[in-house]
Steps between C-alpha positions, in 0.01 A plus 500: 500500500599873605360632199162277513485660897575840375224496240257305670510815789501732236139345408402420830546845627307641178237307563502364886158354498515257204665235664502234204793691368770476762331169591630402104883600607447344806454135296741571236800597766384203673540259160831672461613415832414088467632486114864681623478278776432184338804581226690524762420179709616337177770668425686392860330208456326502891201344448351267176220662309244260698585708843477848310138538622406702779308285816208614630695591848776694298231720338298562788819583732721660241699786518802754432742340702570245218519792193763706660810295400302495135651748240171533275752699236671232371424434160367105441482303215152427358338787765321687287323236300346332795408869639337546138273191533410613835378808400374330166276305765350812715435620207280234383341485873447863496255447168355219595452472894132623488450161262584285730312723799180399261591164498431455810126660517348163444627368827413786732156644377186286453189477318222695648737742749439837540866674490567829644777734371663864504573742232652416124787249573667354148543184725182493654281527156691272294476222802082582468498464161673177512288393798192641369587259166530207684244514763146579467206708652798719714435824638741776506458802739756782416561827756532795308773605684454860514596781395663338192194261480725263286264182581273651233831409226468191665131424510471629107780203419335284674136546370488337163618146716269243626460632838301724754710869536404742787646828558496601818611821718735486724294590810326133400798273564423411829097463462541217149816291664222284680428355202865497367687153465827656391680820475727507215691825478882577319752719703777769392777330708521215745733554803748283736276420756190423228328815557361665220562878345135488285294727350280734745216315595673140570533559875145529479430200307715330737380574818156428417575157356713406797159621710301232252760237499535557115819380348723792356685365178776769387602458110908603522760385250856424669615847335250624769690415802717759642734422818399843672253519834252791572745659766315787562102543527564841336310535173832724395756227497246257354215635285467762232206759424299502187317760361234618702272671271259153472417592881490901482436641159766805540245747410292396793462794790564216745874421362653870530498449871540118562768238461425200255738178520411195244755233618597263259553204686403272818701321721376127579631336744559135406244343748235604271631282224406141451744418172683661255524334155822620296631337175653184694200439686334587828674587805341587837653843668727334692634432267619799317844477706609169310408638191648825543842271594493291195474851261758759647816480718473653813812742393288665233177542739678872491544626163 
């Protein structure tokens, strides 16, 4: 476990705003933690295998107190194979978690709906195209989101499917949300208290849905969710610039004397979002706090 921590803040400190990665060790020290634990409730015999599982109040209130008189070092019979099937299995979610987000299209969009969404999310078009395949006459409105303009990747994959696609700027958002029945948008990360760290724009999206009453639904595997909270409003500590040159061309007159920031990301708060749908299903934002329980210990929330 000291050399899982030592390497998992080697890569979170290389690359501190992907979050799936150090939310990965977070899940694997946590699967090493209830396998050593479980060989050794059966090993002194404390408990029969029926009790081994965790109760809903243990999960919810756990903590350190009960780990310290636990020596994690000492080597266990038959360990490492059930760590190996563990990791065998997040492996096999990791490939196919976007399958079963598309499974569940057919439940949440409709015939006839006119969809609204952000950018190019991976999540986001193959949940259309499965939605678009089993519903009919939809409508698909996609916001650029500038200055990348990636919703034009997204409109051209969508455009050979049975289904209305309009491109729209981002200055539009608020003016075609009237006529919106549901916003659909993926997310980079998903934090503790269910607020979202999503692509520039989504803040935008959100706040004019909430004004419509338009329900937001936020595509996020479980990988997604990262026990960290937006402690400072600071764009330092929580965004990261891109490049700049899709706003001001560099050999403009204008950019030798002005200051150009193209933020990557948007903070939204979790009041703005109706439901997220993961691979297990979907969860409302309060929610987030059980699931975020159920995948890490709260030891390992600090890598």
């Amino acid at each position: 476990m000291k050399i899982l921590r030592i390497y998992g803040h080697i890569m979170k400190d290389a690359l501190p705003q992907e979050t799936v990665v150090a939310n990965l060790v977070r899940r694997i020290l946590k699967i090493i933690r209830e396998e050593f634990d479980l060989l050794e409730v059966k090993v002194h015999h404390l408990i029969d295998d029926s009790q081994a599982t965790l109760s809903l109040h243990k999960l919810v209130t756990q903590t350190s107190e009960c780990d310290v008189l636990i020596d994690y070092t000492k080597p266990r019979s038959g360990l490492k194979e059930a760590i190996l099937d563990h990791l065998q299995e997040i492996e096999n979610e990791l490939e196919i978690s976007w399958e079963s987000i598309c499974a569940q299209a057919e439940q949440h969009v409709h015939s006839t709906e006119v969809i609204l969404t952000l950018g190019h999310s991976k999540n986001a078009e193959h949940f259309l195209k499965k939605a678009i395949e089993k519903r009919q006459s939809l409508t698909i409105i996609i916001a650029e989101c500038a200055p990348t303009c990636r919703g034009h990747n997204l409109a051209a994959s969508l455009a050979s499917k049975n289904a209305e696609i309009i491109v729209i700027p981002d200055s539009a958002i608020f003016a075609m949300m009237s006529r919106v029945n549901k916003v659909i948008i993926g997310t980079h990360s998903v934090l503790a208290n269910g607020g979202l760290r999503a692509a520039c724009g989504a803040y935008t999206v959100g706040l004019a849905a909430k004004h419509y009453s338009v329900p937001v639904i936020v595509l996020a595997p479980m990988y997604k969710l990262a026990p960290i909270h937006l402690c400072s409003y600071e764009q330092d500590a929580f965004n990261s610039l891109g490049n700049a040159e899709g706003i001001l061309p560099y050999d403009c007159l204008a950019a030798r004397s002005a200051k150009i920031y193209s933020p990557m990301f948007d903070y939204v708060p979790p009041e703005l979002v109706t439901l997220f749908i993961s691979n297990t299903g979907g969860h409302a934002p309060s929610y987030v706090y059980r699931l975020l329980t159920e995948l890490y210990h709260p030891d390992d929330y600090e890598i």
